[in-house]
N, C-alpha and C positions, 0 to 999 in steps of 0.2 A: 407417466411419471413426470414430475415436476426435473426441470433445468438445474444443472449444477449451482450451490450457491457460492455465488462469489459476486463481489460488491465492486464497483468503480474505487472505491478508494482501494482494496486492493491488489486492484489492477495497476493504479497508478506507483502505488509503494514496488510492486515487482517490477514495474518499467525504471524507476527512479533507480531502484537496485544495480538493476542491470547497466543503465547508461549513465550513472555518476562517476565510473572511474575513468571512462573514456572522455568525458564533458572535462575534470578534472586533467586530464592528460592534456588535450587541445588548451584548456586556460595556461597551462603550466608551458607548452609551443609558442603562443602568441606572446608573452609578455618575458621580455628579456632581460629585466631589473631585476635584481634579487629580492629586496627589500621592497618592492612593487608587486612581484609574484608572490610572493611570502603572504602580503595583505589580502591581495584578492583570493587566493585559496583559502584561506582563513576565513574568511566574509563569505566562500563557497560553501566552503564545507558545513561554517553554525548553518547557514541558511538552508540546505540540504537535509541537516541532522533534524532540525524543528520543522519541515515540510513533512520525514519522516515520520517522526512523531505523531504528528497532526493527522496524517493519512492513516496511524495505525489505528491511532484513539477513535476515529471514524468509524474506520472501517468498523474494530471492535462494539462498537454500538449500536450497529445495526442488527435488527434479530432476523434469525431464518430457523425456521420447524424444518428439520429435515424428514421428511417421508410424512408429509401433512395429510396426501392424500391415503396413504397406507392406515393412518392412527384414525382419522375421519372414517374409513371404513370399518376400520376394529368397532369403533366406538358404536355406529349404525349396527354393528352384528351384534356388540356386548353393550344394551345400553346400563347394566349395572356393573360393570367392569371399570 
């Protein structure tokens, strides 16, 4: 049987998931301006949302036949099917 499908892009969107609120947390510890933290999480966050994006529209575009080798056999047994 053929390997689960699942694509690097997303791989990377379920890592980005995972570790944006804690990345988000640490930016929001280090900078102790208000109107300084305000900017850079703001400048995080678009930048974050449109990586998002980008990884899903990817990811989405990639094709995978799920059970290729299952339908390739059907097809070898029924060839007018």
């Amino acid at each position: 049987m053929s390997s689960m499908a699942i694509s690097n892009y997303l791989g990377l969107f379920i890592l980005l998931m995972f570790t944006h609120p804690f990345m988000l947390v640490i930016l929001n510890m280090l900078i102790w301006d208000k109107a300084t933290r305000a900017r850079y999480s703001s400048r995080f966050n678009i930048v974050c949302a449109i990586l998002a994006a980008c990884l899903m529209i990817m990811h989405m575009q990639t094709e995978v036949v799920y059970g290729k080798e299952l339908l390739d056999r059907w097809y070898s047994m029924n060839p007018n099917g």
